[in-house]
N, C-alpha and C positions, 0 to 999 in steps of 0.2 A: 419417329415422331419429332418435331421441328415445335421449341413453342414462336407464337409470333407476338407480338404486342403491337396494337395497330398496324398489324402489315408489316412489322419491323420486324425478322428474324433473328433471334435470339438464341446463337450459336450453344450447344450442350458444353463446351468446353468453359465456357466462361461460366456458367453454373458450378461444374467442377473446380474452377479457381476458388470461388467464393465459398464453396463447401469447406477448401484448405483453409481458408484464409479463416474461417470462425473457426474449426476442430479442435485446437488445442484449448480458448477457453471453453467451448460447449461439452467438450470432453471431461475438464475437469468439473464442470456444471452438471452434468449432470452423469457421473460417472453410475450410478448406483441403479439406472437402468439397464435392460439388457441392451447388447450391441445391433440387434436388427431392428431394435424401437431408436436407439439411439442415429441409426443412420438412416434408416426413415425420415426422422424428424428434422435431423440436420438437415438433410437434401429438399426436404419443402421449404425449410425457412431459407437456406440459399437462393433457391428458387424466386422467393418473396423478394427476398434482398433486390435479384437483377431486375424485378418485374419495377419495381420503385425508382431504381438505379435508371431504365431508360426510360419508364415514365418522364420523368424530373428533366432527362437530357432533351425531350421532345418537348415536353411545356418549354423548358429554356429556349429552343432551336424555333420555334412558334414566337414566342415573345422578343427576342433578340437576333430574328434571321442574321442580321451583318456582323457579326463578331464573331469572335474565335468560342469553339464549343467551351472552354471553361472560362472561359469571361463571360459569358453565357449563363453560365452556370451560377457563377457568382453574383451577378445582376439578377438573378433572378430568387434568390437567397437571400440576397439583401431587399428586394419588392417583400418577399414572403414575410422575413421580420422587421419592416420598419415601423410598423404600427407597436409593436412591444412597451407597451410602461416599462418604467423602473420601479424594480421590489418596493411595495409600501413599509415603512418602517413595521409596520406591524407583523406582516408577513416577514420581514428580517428575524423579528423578536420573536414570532413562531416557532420559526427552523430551527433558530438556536435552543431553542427549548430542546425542542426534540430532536436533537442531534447533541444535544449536551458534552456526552460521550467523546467525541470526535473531536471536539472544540476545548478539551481538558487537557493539562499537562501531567502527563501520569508520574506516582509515585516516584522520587527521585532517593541514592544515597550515596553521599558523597564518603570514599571508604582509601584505605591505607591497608596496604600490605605487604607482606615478607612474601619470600616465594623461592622454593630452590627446586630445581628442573631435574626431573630423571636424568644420573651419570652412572655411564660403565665403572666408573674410578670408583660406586661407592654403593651400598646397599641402600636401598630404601628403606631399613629399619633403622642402620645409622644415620640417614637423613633424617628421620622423625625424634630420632634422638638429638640430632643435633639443633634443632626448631626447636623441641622438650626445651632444651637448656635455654635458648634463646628467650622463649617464654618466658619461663620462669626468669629471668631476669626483667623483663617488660614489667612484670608482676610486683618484682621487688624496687620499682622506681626509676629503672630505665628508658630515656626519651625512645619510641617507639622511634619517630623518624629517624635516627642517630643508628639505630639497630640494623634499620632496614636498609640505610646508606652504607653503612660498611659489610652488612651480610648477604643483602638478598641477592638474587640472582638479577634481579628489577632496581637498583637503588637510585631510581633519577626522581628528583623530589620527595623526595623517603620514603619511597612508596605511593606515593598521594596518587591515585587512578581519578581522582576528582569525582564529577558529579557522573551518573547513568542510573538509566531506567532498567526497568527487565527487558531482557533480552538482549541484551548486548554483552555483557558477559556468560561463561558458561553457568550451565543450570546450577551443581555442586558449590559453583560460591557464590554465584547468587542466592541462595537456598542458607546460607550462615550468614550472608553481610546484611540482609534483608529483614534477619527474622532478630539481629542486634537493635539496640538501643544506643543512641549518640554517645561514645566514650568508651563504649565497650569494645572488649578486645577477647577475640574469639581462642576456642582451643587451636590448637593442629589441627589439620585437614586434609584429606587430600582431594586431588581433582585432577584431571588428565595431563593437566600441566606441573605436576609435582605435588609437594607439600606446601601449605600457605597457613599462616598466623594474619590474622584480620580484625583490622578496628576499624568502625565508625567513626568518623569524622562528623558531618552532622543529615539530618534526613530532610526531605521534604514532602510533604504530603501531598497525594493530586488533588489537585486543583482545578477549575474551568478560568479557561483564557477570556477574560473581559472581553463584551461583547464588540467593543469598539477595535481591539486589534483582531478582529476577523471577519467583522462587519463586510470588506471588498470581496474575501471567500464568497459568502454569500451570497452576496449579491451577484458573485460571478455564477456560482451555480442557481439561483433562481432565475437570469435572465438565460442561462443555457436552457435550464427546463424550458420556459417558456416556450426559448426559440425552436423545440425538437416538437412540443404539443402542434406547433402553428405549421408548423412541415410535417408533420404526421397528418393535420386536418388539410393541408392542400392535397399530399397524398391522396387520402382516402378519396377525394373531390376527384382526381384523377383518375383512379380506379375505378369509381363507378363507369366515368365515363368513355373508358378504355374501352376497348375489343381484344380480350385476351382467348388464345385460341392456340388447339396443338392442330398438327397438321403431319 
């Protein structure tokens, strides 16, 4: 069987592209069906995809005979969206409500540390002894940076890792720098990269980005919406008026 779109034969192989070409994220979308609903579903929506794909090239090819198929295509993308307003402030001031989240700077803390790396030349219990001692000096009025510049295995700015959110460091010092207090200066620890001694430098709380420095975001994804609603309803205008048919 052969589909056709207006008479237009619509090779099975280009379906099969299209099937590749969404799989990896439809896969991770929807991994938690089984695999014969899953490639079911894939192969109609591929299918959907091509049906719209030369719908659109034929509106274009009808509308723009004299031009090259994607000038074509483009001129006739730009007729579909030129009517589009721009976001009313109001509807800016919506999204941002409700997208709050997105548009936040998440928890920051700005953190200093020691650090000495697994060595053949030395046991990891006299490493932890040797951090022990270091502490214990921190403790007793020792400039932490000064420590860190002459001991660590890291002493470039005495440690200073500066500012970062979660996730950019690993989980085990995250999990101590995180749960300090501005000044504070943690036990030993280890984490896959060695033994680490950690203080707080200072924190920052999240926060939401003022609506004005992200105001062009917005507005860029409300005038994309727009533009996908308004080629989704020529679509559909299309599809009715199509003849799709297997053969």
């Amino acid at each position: 069987m052969t589909l056709y779109v207006n008479g237009q034969a619509v090779e099975q192989e280009r379906i099969e592209r299209e099937m590749e070409r969404m799989r990896p994220a439809y896969e991770r979308a929807f991994a938690d069906q089984p695999a014969e609903t899953r490639q079911r579903q894939l192969a109609e929506w591929a299918r959907e995809n091509v049906i719209e794909a030369v719908l659109f090239a034929q509106a274009a090819k009808r509308e723009f005979p004299d031009v090259a198929e994607q000038l074509g295509a483009e001129r006739l993308m730009q007729k579909i969206t030129a009517g589009i307003p721009a976001p009313k402030d109001k509807d800016i001031r919506r999204y941002y409500q409700q997208h709050i989240e997105r548009f936040s700077v998440p928890e920051m803390v700005r953190a200093a540390h020691i650090v000495k790396h697994p060595s053949p030349d030395i046991t990891a219990e006299q490493q932890k002894e040797q951090m022990e001692t270091l502490l214990a000096q921190i403790r007793n009025g020792a400039d932490f940076g000064k420590i860190a510049a002459e001991h660590s295995a890291c002493p470039e700015r005495g440690g200073d890792l500066g500012y970062f959110a979660r996730g950019q460091m690993v989980q085990a010092f995250e999990d101590v720098v995180f749960s300090l207090e501005p000044g504070k200066v943690s036990e030993v620890f280890a984490t896959e990269f060695g033994w680490h001694i950690a203080k707080v430098l200072d924190k920052k709380p999240a926060a939401p980005c003022p609506l004005e420095q992200v105001r062009q975001v917005i507005v860029n994804e409300l005038t994309a919406q727009a533009r996908d609603k308004a080629l989704e309803r020529f679509l559909d205008a299309q599809r009715q008026a199509a003849t799709i048919e297997e053969r």
